[in-house]
Structure formats: structure tokens, C-alpha cells
C-alpha positions as CSV (number, residue, x, y, z in Angstrom):
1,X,0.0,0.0,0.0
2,X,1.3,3.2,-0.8
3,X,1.8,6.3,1.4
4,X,-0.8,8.3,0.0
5,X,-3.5,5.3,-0.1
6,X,-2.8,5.0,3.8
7,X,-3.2,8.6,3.9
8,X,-6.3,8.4,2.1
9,X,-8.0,5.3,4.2
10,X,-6.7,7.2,7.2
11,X,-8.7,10.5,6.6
12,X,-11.6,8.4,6.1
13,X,-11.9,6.1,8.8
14,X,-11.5,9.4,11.2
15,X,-13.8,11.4,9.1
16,X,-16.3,8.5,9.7
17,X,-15.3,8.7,13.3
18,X,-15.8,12.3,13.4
19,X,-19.0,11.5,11.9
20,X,-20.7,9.1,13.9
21,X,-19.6,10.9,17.2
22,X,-21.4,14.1,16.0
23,X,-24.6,11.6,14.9
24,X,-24.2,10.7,18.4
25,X,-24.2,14.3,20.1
26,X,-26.7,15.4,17.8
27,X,-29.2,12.6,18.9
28,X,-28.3,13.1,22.7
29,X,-28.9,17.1,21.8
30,X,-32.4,16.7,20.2
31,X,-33.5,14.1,22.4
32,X,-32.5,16.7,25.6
33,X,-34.4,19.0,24.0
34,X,-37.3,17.0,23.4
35,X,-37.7,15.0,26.5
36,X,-37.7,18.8,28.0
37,X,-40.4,20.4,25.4
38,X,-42.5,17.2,26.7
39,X,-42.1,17.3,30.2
40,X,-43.3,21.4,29.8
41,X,-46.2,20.2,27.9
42,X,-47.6,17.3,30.7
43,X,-47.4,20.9,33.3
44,X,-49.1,22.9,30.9
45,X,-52.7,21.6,30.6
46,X,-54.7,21.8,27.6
47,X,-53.2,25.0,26.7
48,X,-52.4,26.3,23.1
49,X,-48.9,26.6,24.6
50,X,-48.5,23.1,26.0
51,X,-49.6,21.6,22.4
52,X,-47.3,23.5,21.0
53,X,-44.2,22.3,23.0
54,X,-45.6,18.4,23.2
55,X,-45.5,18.9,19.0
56,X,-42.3,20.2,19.1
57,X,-40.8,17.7,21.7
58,X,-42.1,14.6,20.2
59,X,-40.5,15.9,16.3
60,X,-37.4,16.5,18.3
61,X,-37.9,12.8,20.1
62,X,-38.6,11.5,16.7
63,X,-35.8,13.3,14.8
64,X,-33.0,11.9,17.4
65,X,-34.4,8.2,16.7
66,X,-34.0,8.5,13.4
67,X,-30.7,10.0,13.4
68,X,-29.5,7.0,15.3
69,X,-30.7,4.8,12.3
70,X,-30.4,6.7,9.3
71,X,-28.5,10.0,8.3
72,X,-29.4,12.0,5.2
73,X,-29.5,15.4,4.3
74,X,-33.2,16.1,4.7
75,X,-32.9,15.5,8.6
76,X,-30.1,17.5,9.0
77,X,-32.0,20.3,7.8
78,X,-35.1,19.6,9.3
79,X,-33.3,19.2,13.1
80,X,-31.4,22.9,12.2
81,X,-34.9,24.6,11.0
82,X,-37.1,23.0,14.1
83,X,-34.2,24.1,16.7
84,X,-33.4,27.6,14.8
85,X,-37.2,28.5,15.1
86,X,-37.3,27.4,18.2
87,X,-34.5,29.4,20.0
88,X,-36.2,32.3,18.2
89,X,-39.8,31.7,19.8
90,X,-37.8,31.3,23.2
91,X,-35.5,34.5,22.7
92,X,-39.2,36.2,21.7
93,X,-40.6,35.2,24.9
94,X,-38.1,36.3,27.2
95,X,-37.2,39.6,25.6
96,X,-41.0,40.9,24.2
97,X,-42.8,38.3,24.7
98,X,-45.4,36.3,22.5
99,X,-48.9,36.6,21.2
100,X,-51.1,35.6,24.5
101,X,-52.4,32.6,23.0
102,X,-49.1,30.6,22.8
103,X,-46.8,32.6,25.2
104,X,-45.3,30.7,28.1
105,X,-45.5,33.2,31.1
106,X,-45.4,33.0,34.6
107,X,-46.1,37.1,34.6
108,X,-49.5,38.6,34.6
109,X,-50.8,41.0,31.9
110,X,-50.6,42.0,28.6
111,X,-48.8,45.0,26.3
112,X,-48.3,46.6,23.4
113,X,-45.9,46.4,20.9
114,X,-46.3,48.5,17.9
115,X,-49.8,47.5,17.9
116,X,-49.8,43.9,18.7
117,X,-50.9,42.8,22.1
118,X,-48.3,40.4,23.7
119,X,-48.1,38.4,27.1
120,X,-45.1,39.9,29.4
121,X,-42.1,38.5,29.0
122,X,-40.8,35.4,30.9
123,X,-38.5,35.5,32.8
124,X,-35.0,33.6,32.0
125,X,-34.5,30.2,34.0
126,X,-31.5,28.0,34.3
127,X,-34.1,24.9,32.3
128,X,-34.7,27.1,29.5
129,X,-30.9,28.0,28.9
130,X,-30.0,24.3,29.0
131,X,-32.6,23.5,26.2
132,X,-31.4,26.3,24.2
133,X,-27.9,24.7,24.4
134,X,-28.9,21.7,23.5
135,X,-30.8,23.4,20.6
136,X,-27.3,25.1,19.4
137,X,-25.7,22.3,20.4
138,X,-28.4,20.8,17.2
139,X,-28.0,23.2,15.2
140,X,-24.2,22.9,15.1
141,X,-23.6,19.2,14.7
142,X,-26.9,18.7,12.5
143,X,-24.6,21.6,9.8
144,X,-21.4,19.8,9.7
145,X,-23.5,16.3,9.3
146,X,-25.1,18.0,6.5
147,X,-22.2,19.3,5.1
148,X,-20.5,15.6,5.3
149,X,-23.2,14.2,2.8
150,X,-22.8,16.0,0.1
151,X,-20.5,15.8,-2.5
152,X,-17.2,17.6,-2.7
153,X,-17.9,19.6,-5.7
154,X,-21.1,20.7,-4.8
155,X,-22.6,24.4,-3.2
């Protein structure tokens, strides 16, 4: 075997190293996040709000079960867009605050921002950071997995 061709099976078994340790984090990031969007959810009643989280928890749930069995580009994308618009519905509701009907407030009362009523703000708690790691943690391993699928050449 040449030096190069043991160069070149080198790269690749620790790119597929590399590879199946970040399918690994990603799974354990998602399914944080999830088993945490769940767990709200059971506290929240019926509520608008608590729908919305169980929805989101059980795609995130899913989404790190099927990264553990398959990896393809369409799940990297779709664990980066759930988490992105996530961390923006959190960093929403702690800085402005949401509309009423899905907000997740522990604050009384409503106001006003450039005409659109919203719920106070909540306010920041060490359970809420951690998911929104785990969410960047996502976001982050779910781009380079995507990037690792596609061909060299390729945009």
C-alpha cells in the first residue's frame, strides 16, 4: 500500500469517526431537547402553549431516533430549522414576549408592541438555557452532518 493510499483510508476512517460521534451528540442534543419540550407540555394543561411544545418535543424525540438509524441530508435540515425556530420563539418570549395565546409566562398582563398585544415577557430560568444549548448544540452538529453528505464539488 502506498503512502498516500494510507493517507487516504486514514482520513476516512476518522472522518467517519468524526462522523458518527457528531450523529451521536446530535441525537443526545435533540432528544434533551425534546424530553424537555415534553415534560413542559404534561405541566401545561390543555393549553395552546403546552400543544405546541408536546408537538415540538415529540418531532425533536422522533428526529433523534431517526438520526441514530439513518443520516441523510433532509434531517439535517429539518433538526437545524425546528431548533433555529425554536431558539427564536424562546428569545421572543423572554425579551417581548409572544402573542397571549401561545406565550409561556409565569407574569400577569398583557402589552403593546407597535400594535400587537403580547403576554409579558418570561423570565429567564437555568431549564430554559439548557434546552437552548442543547438546541445550538443541534443546530451545530446537524450543519457539519449535513455538510459531510454532500458531495465535494457541490454548493
Amino acid at each position: 500500500m502506498s503512502v498516500s493510499a494510507r493517507r487516504f483510508t486514514g482520513s476516512v476512517a476518522e472522518s467517519a469517526v468524526v462522523e458518527r460521534g457528531l450523529s451521536i451528540v446530535l441525537a443526545v442534543a435533540l432528544l434533551t431537547a425534546g424530553t424537555a419540550h415534553v415534560w413542559v407540555a404534561t405541566e401545561h394543561g390543555m393549553s395552546a402553549f403546552a400543544v405546541m411544545a408536546l408537538a415540538a418535543g415529540l418531532a425533536q424525540v422522533g428526529l433523534a431516533i431517526v438520526s441514530r438509524f439513518r443520516s441523510f441530508e433532509a434531517l439535517y435540515r429539518w433538526s437545524v430549522v425546528l431548533s433555529l425556530v425554536l431558539i427564536e420563539l424562546y428569545l421572543f418570549n423572554v425579551t417581548v414576549g409572544l402573542p397571549p395565546l401561545i406565550a409561556h409566562t409565569h407574569t400577569a398582563g398583557t402589552h403593546s408592541v407597535l400594535g400587537v398585544t403580547l403576554a409579558m415577557p418570561n423570565a429567564v430560568e437555568p431549564d430554559g438555557l439548557l434546552v437552548q444549548a442543547a438546541q445550538i448544540v443541534t443546530v451545530l452538529a446537524a450543519t457539519f452532518l449535513g455538510r459531510s453528505t454532500r458531495p465535494a464539488d457541490s454548493f
